[in-house]
VMD Tcl script that draws the C-alpha trace (Angstrom):
set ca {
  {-60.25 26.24 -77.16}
  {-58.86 23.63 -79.05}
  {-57.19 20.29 -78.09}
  {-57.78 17.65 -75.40}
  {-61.09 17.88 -73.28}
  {-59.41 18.53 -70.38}
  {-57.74 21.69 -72.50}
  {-61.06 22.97 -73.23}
  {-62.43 21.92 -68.93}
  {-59.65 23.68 -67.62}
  {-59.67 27.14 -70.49}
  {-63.70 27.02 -69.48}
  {-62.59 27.27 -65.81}
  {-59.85 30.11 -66.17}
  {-63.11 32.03 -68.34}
  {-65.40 31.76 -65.40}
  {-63.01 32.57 -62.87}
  {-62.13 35.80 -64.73}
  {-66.09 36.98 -64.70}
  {-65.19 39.31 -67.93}
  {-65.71 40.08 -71.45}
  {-64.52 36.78 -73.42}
  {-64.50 36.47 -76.99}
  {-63.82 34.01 -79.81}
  {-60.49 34.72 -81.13}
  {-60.33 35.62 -85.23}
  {-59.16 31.78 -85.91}
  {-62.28 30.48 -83.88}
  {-59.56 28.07 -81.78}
  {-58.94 30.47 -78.56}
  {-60.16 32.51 -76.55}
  {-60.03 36.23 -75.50}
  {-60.74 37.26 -71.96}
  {-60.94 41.32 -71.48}
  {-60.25 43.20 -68.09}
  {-58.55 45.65 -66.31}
  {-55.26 44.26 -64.11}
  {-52.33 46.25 -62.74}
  {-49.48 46.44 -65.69}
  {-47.16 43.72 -66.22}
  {-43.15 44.05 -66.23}
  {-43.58 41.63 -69.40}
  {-45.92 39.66 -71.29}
  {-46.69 35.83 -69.55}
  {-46.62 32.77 -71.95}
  {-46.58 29.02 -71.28}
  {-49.52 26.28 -71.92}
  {-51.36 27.96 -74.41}
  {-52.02 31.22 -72.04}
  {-50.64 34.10 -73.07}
  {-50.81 37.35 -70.86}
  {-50.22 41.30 -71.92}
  {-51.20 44.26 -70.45}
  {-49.35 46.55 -73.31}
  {-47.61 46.73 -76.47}
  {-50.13 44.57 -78.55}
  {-52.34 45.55 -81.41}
  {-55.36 42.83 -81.67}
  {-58.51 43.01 -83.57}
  {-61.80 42.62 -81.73}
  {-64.18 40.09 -83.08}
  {-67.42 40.47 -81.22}
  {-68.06 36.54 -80.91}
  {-68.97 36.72 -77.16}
  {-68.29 33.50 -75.57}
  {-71.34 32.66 -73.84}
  {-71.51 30.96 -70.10}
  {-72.53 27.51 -72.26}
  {-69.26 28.07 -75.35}
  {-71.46 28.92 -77.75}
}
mol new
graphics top color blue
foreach p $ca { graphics top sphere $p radius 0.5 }
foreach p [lrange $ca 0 end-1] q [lrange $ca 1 end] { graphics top cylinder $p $q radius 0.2 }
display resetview
């Protein structure tokens, strides 16, 4: 969550409204947010948000992101 403040307000906000698993990604500039959704006919991208519900390989880093970003 990198960039602009009001980057980092509004990624904060799509975290919370998830209520899921969110992790630091392996660069420790995004975000990961884990949960179950119905499949998608193709991956979303746009604004820094990308969306897949198949055909990725990712690793898992186990930095939770905490309610307070640490």
């Amino acid at each position: 969550m990198t960039g602009s403040p009001e980057r980092e307000v509004g990624a904060r906000q799509i975290v919370a409204a998830f209520g899921s698993y969110a992790e630091w990604s392996p660069s420790g500039e995004g975000v990961r947010i884990f949960c179950l959704a119905r499949p998608l006919a193709r991956a979303v991208t746009g604004d820094g948000i990308e969306l897949y519900t198949a055909g990725r390989y990712l690793t898992v880093t186990g930095h939770v992101l905490t309610e307070g970003g640490a």
